[in-house]
C-alpha positions in Angstrom: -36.5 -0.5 -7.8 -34.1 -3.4 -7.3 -32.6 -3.2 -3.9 -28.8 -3.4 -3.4 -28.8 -3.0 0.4 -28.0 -6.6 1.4 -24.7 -7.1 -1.4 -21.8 -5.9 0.7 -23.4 -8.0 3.7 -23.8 -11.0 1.8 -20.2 -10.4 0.2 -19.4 -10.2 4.2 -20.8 -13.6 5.2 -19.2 -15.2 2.3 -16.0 -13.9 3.7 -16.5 -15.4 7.1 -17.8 -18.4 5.9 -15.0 -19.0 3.5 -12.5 -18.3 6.1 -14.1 -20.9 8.7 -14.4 -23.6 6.2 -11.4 -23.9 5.0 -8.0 -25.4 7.7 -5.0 -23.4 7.6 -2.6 -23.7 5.5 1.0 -25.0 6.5 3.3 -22.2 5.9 5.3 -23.9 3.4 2.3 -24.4 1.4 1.1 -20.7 1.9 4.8 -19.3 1.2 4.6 -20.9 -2.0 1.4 -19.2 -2.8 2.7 -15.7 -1.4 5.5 -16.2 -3.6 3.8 -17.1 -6.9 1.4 -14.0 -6.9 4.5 -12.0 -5.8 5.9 -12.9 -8.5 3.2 -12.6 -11.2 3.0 -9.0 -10.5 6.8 -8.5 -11.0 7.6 -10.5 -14.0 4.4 -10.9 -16.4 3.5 -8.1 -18.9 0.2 -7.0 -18.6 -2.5 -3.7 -19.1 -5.8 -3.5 -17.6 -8.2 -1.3 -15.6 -8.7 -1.6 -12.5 -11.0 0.1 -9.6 -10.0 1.2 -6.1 -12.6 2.2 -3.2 -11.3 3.8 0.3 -14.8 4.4 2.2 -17.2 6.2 0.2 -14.2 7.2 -2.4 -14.1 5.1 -5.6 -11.1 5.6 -8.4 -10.4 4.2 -11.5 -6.9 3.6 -12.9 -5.2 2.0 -15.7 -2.1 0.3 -15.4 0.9 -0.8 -17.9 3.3 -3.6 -17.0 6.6 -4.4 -19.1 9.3 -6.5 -18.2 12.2 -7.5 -20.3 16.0 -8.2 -20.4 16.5 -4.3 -19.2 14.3 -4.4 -16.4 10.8 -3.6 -15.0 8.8 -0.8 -16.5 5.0 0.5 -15.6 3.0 3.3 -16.2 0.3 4.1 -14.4 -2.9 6.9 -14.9 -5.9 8.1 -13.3 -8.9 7.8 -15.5 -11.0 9.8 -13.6 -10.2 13.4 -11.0 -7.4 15.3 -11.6 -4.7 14.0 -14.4 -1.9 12.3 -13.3 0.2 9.6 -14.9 3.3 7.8 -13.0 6.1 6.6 -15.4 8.3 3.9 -13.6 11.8 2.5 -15.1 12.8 0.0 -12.5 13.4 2.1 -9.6 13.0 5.5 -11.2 9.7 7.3 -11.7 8.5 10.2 -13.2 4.9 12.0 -12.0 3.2 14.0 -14.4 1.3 16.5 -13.7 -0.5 17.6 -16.7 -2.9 20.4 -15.5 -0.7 22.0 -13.3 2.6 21.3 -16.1 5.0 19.7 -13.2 6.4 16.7 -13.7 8.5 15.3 -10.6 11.7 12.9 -10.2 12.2 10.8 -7.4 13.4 7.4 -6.3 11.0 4.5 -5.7 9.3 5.0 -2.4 8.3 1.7 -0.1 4.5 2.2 -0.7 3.4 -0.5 -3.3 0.8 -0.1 -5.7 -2.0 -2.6 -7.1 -1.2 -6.0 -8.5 1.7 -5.9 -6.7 0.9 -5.6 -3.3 2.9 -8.2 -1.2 6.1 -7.9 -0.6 9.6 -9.1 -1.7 10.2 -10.8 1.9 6.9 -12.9 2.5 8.4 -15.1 5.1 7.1 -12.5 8.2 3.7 -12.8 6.9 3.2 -16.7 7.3 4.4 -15.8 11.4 1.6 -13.2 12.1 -1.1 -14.1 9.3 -2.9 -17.6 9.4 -2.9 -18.5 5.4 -6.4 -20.7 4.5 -7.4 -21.2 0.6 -11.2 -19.5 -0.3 -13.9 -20.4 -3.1 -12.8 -20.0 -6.5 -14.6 -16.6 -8.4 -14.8 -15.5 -12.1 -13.3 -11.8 -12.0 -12.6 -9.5 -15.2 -12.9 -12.9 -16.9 -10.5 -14.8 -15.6 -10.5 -17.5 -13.0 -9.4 -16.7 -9.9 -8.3 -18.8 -6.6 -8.8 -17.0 -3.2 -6.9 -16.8 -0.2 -7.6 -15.3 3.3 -4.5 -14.2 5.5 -6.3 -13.7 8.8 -4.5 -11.8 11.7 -3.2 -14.5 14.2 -3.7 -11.0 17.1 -5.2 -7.8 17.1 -2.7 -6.0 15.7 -3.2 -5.9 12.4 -6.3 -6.5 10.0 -7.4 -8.9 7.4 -7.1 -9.5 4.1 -8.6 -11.4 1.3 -6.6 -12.2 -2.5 -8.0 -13.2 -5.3 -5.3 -14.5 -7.9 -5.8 -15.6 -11.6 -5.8 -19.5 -11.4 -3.4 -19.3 -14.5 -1.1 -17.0 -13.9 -0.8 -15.9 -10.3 -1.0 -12.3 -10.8 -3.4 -10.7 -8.4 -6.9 -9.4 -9.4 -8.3 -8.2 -6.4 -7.6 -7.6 -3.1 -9.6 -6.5 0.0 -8.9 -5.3 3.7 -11.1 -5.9 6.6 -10.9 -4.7 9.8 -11.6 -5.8 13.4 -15.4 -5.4 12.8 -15.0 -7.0 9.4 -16.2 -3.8 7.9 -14.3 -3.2 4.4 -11.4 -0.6 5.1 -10.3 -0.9 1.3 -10.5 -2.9 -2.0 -8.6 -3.0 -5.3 -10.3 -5.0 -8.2 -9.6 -5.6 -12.0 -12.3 -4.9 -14.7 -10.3 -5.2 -17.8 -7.3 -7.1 -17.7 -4.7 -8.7 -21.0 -1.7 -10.6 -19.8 1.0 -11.7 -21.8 0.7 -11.4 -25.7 -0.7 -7.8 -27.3 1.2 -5.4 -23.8 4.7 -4.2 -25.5 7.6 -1.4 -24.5 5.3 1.2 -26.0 2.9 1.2 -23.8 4.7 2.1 -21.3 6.1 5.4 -22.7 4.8 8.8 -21.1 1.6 10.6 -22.4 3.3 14.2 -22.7 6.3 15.6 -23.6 7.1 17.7 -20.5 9.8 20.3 -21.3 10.6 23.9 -19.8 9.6 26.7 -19.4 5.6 25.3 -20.3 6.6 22.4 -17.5 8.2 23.1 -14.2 10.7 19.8 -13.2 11.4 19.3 -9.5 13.8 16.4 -8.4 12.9 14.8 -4.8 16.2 12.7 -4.1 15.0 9.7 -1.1 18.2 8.3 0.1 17.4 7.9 3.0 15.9 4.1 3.7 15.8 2.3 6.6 19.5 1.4 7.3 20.9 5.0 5.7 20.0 8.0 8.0 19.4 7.8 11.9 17.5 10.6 13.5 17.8 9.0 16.8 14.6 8.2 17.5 13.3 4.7 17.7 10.3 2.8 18.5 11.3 0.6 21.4 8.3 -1.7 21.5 6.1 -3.0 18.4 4.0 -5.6 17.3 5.7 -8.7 16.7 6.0 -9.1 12.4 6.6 -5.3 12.1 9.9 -4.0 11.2 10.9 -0.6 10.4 11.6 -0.2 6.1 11.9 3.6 6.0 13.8 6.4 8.0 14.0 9.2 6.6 13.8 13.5 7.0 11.6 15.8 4.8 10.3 19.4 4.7 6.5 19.9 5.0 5.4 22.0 1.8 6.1 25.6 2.4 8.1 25.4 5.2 11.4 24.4 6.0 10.8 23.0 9.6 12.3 19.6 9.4 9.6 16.6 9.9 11.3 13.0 10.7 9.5 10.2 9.2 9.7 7.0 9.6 8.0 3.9 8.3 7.2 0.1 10.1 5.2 -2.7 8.4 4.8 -6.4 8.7 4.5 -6.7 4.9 1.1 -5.9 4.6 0.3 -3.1 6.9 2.5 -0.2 7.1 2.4 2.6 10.3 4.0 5.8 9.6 5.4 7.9 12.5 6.3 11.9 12.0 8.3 14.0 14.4 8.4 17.4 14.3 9.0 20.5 16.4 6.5 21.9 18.9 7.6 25.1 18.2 5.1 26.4 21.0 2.0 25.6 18.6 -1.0 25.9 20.7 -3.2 23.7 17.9 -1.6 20.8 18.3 -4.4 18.2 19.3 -3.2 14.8 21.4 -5.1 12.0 21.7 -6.8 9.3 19.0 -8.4 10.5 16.1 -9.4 9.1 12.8 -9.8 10.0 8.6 -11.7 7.3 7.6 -10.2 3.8 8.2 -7.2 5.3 9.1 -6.2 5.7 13.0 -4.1 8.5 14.1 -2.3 9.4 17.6 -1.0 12.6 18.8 1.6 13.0 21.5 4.3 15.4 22.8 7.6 14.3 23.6 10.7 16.4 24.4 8.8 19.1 22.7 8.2 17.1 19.3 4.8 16.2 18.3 5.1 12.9 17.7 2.4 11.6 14.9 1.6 7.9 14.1 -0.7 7.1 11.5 -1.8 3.8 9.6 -4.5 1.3 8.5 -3.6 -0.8 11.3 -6.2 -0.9 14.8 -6.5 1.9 17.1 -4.3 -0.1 19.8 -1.5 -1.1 17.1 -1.2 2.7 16.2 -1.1 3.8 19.9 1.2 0.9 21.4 3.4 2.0 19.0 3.0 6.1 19.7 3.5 5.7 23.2 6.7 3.6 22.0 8.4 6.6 20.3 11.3 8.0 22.2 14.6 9.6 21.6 17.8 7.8 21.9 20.3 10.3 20.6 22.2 10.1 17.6 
């Protein structure tokens, strides 16, 4: 039997040793970079397949990209698990829900999905990420040219991109932590770009209509800048900014739940804050599911919860920052 033990070590080493090898990029070099596979993913037209693994959890997905005159359009579906297919038109999207026959309407949320992972605003990344160029790989045919953001502290963890020498657009992308154990990893294994993706492809799968579909609206106005709770973090890591405020409902229950968001462009920390209510199951400390780290904490009878892919001490500094200022 061949033995596959030593591949994810040896993909390690390369890792490293690409990342010592090669001198830092100045940060106008590296901005340009940023920017061009920024870019790719928001203006090209492309389709491919593309694979996702989070710990022992591996999902495949296929993806349609359209732009044109009229704006940005994508649809998106799981190819394996439960159906579910994400229709976006520019800032609008539509989840269906096919086995369940709910299709939901909400605004486009922060999170960013796979090629287009970076952000608009790449500046903040060159000021807490040192930028060095890898070895070029051959991935889902295509050429690619790698770079290595490397956390300049401890605060946040690494990452490795792998862009289409041609193009720009991003066709795989891996986070490491601070043991350089691989938190997650997104990766093209069929890919066409440019000529043969059209508006079509793009179009939704079903034809949801009542009473067979139910069709529930979720309205997010509520973005950093637009609703203030009153609570704040008062100390963070430098590079993180806060991108989301916002209040929800927690699925069968009314009980308000405040949630807000920070991220240096990369990583993003959520923070939830929501009555005690004299719950006795409410468990403070660290904790973790998977690669994400979690802290619990009580203040002024709220159970404060901050959660991310970020280092234990990122997500507790910024816990143990949480306080409430008044509106």
């Amino acid at each position: 039997m061949r033995r596959r033990s030593l591949v994810p070590l040896i993909a390690l080493i390369g890792f490293l040793a690409a990342g010592a090898a090669a001198d830092p990029l100045q940060p106008k070099e590296a901005l340009a970079l940023l920017e061009r596979v920024a870019d790719a993913a928001r203006t090209l037209n492309y389709a491919g397949i593309f694979v996702y693994q989070y710990g022992d959890q591996v999902e495949t997905s296929r993806i349609v990209h359209y732009t044109d005159a009229s704006g940005e359009f994508e649809k998106l579906e799981t190819l394996d698990g439960p159906r579910r297919e994400i229709i976006r038109n520019n800032d609008e999207v539509l989840c269906y829900y096919p086995d369940a026959k709910i299709l939901r309407s909400e605004k486009r949320l922060t999170r960013r999905s796979f090629p287009a992972l970076l952000p608009e605003e790449l500046h903040s990344l060159t000021e807490v990420y040192e930028i060095r160029k890898g070895d070029p790989e051959r991935i889902a045919g295509f050429n690619s040219q790698a770079l290595i953001l490397e956390p300049k502290d401890g605060m946040r963890y690494g990452h490795k991109l792998w862009a289409d020498s041609g193009s720009g657009l991003l066709l795989k992308a891996r986070m490491v932590n601070e043991r350089n154990h691989v938190v997650e990893q997104f990766m093209f294994t069929q890919l066409t770009i440019g000529t043969g993706v059209t508006r079509d492809m793009v179009n939704p799968s079903f034809n949801a209509q009542a009473p067979a579909w139910r069709f529930d609206r979720f309205t997010n106005n509520n973005m950093a800048g637009s609703f203030d709770s009153g609570w704040v973090v008062t100390q963070y890591p430098p590079g993180f900014h806060k991108i989301m405020e916002m209040r929800r409902s927690r699925q069968g229950s009314s009980v308000p739940i405040t949630h807000l968001v920070y991220s240096d462009g990369l990583a993003a920390i959520s923070i939830f804050i929501e009555p005690a209510g004299g719950r006795t199951d409410v468990r403070e400390g660290l904790s973790h599911q998977g690669a994400i780290n979690i802290y619990t904490r009580t203040v002024n009878d709220q159970i404060v919860t901050v959660l991310g892919e970020a280092p234990a001490v990122t997500v507790i500094q910024i816990a143990n920052a949480v306080a409430y200022q008044g509106k």
